[in-house]
N, C-alpha and C positions, 0 to 999 in steps of 0.2 A: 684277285689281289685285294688287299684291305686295307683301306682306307687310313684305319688310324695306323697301320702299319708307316704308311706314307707320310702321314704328318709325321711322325717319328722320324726317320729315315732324315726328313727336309731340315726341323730343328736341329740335329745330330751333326748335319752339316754345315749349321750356323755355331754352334756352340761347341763341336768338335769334346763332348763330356755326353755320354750313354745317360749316366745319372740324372744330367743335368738338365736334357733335354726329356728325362722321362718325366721329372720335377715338373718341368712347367705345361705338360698335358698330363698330369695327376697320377702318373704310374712310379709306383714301385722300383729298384733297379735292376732289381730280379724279373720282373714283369717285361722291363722295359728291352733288355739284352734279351729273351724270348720273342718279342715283336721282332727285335732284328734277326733271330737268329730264322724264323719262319720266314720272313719278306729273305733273306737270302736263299732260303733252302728252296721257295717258290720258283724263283728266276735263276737257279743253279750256276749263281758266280758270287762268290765275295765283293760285296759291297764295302767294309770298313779294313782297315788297320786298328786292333787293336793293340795298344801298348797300355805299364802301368800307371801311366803318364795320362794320357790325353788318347782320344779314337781320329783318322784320315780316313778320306775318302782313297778308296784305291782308282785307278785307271779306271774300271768299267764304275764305280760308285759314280764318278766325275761325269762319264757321259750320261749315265741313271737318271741325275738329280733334275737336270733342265725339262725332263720328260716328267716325271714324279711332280714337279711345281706344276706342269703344264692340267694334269690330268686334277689334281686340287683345286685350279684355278677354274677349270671347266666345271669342276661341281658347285664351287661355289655360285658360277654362273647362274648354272640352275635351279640352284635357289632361289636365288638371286629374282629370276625370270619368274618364277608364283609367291613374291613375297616371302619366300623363307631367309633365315641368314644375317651373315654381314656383306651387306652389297659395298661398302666400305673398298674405295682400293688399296689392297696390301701385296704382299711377294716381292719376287724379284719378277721386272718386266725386260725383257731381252729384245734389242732394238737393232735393226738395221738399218743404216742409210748409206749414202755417198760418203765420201771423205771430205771435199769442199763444204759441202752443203751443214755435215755434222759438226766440224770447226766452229764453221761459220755462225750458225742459226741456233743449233740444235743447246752445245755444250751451254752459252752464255745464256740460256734458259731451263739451265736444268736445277739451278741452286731455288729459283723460286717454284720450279715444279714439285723437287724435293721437301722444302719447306710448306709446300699447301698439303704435301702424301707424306706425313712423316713414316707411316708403314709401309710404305714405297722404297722398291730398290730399283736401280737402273744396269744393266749390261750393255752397252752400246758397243756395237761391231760395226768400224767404218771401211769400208769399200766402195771401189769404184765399177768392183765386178758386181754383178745382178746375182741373187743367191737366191737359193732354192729353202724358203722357208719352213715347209713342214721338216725338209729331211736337215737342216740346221736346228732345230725346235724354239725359231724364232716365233713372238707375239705379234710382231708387227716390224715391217717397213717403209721407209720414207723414201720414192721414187719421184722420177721426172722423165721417165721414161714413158714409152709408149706401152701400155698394158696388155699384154698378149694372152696371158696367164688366165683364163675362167676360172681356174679354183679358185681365184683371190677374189674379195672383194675388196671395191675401193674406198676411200674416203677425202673426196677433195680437200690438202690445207691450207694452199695459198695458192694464186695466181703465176705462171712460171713466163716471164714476158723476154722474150729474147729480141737483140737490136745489131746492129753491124757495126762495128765501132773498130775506133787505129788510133794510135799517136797521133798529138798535134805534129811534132816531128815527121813522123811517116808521112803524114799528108801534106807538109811544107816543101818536103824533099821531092814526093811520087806524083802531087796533088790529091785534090776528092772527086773520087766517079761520081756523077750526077745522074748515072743511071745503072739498073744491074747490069747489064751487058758491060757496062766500064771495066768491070771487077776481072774481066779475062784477061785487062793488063798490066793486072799487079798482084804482087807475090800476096796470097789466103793463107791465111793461119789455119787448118783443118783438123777438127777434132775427129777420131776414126767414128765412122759411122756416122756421121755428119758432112761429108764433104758435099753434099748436094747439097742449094741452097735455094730453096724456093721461095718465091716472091711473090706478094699478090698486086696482076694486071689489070686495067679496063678490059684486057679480051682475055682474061682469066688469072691464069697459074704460068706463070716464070720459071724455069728450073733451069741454075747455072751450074756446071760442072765445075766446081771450083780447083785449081794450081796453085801451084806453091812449093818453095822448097822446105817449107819445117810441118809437119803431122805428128799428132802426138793423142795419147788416149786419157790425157786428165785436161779437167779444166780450166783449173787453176795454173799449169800452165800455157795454156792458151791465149789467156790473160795476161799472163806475165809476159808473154812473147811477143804480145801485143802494145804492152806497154813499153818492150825495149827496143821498140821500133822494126819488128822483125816484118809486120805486115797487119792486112786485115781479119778479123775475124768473126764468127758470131759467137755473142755470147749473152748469158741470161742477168738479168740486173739485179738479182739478189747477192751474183759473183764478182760484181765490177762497179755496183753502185759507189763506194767510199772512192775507186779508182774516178769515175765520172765527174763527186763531188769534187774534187782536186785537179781535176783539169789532166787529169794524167793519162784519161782516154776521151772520145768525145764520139758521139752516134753521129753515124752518116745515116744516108740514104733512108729519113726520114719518110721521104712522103713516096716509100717504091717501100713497107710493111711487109715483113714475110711471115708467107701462108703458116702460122703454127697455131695451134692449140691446146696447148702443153701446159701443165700445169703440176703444182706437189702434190702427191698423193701421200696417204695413209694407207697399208695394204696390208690385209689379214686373209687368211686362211677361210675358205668357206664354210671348211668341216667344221670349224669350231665356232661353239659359243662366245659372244661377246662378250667378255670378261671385264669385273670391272675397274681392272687395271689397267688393260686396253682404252676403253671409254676416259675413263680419267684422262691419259696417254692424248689421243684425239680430240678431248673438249676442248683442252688447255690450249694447245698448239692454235688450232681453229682460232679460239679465241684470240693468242698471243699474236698469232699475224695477220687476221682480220680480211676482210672484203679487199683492203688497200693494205698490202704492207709494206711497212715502214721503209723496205729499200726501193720502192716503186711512190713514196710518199712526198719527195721533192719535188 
């Protein structure tokens, strides 16, 4: 497969003009419609719509192109890696994370991300569901989860501190457990996959089988169910810190600390080179949320 074939193919789908895209890598449009017509005849499916108007990407073109930047990106890398090139971050960078967390954290630092990468592009794909990044042709993910995965490699980006917290209401009405064993007599807010709730003891590890009559698989409503006095819950203080500053939830069970060690990652792919749109992607964030960050900073 050829290289400058690829560059072509990627412009063509920025610029949706054969000519135009051939213009700004120095080809001909005769030259240029010839690249494309090889890069199809190679992979035996039509990549473009052409009309006398403007060129689309067709159905398989659309799934093509996040593969074709990925395999650019990786060259670039290698360059990159013996001093050749622009180690410069450019492309599109294609991101995964949670949905609370990408609202939350991610969106409201993407206009100065963008502004320090102006050859930077961003696709963010939020979910709650865990996604299989090579066969997505995802660059990287933003988890909080427990890393099972070896082909991934991690990148710690902030600290993930989770606390047991209710309504002042809930706990006016039910009272506050002073101990984890309290928690068996009153209704837990349960995130799926979470409903055990481990607690660190002087004779070790706690584990409370938490009840409840509401369980739900997002955490943002967990929070909110916790805030409309439905019960207690755990949750992480990146999700509920602006709710804590307002007094609209309040941490219990302070000095009874559960067993976690959870934290945001940064997750790429083994196979591949660090690219340096990735790097860019990871330095910032690092940066952005720091040793302390700012919803852990009151």
């Amino acid at each position: 497969m050829n290289i400058e074939h690829l560059k072509l193919f990627t412009r063509i789908a920025q610029t949706h003009n054969i000519s135009a895209a051939g213009q700004e890598l120095g080809l001909s449009p005769a030259v240029a419609s010839t690249y494309v017509n090889k890069l199809e005849e190679g992979l035996n499916v039509r990549l473009i719509h052409r009309t006398t108007r403007k060129v689309s990407l067709t159905e398989e073109g659309l799934v093509f192109l996040p593969h074709a930047e990925e395999v650019l990106a990786q060259i670039e890398a290698a360059r990159s890696a013996v001093g050749m090139g622009n180690s410069l971050a450019s492309g599109t960078l294609r991101v995964a994370a949670s949905a609370s967390f990408g609202r939350m954290h991610l969106i409201p630092a993407l206009k100065k991300f963008l502004a320090q990468y102006p050859d930077m592009k961003v696709d963010l794909r939020l979910s709650d569901t865990i996604i299989d990044l090579v066969e997505g042709g995802f660059d990287i993910a933003i988890r909080n989860a427990e890393l099972k995965d070896s082909t991934l490699i991690a990148r710690k980006l902030a600290p993930d501190h989770r606390i047991i917290c209710a309504s002042p209401n809930y706990l006016a009405t039910y009272g506050e457990p002073k101990t984890p064993d309290d928690l068996y007599r009153h209704e837990c807010i349960r995130l799926m996959g979470l409903e055990n709730w481990e607690f660190i003891s002087p004779k070790g590890k706690t584990v409370i089988k938490t009840k409840g009559r509401f369980r739900t698989d997002n955490g943002e409503a967990i929070r909110d169910a916790a805030v409309n006095d439905i019960g207690i819950t755990i949750s992480s203080t990146w999700s509920i810190y602006k709710h804590l500053e307002r007094g609209e939830l309040v941490q219990i069970l302070k000095d009874h600390p559960l067993a976690s060690n959870t934290a945001l990652w940064a997750v790429y792919p083994s196979s591949r080179l660090l690219a340096p749109k990735v790097r860019a992607f990871i330095d910032f964030f690092s940066e952005y949320f720091g040793d302390t960050p700012y919803w852990d900073s009151k």
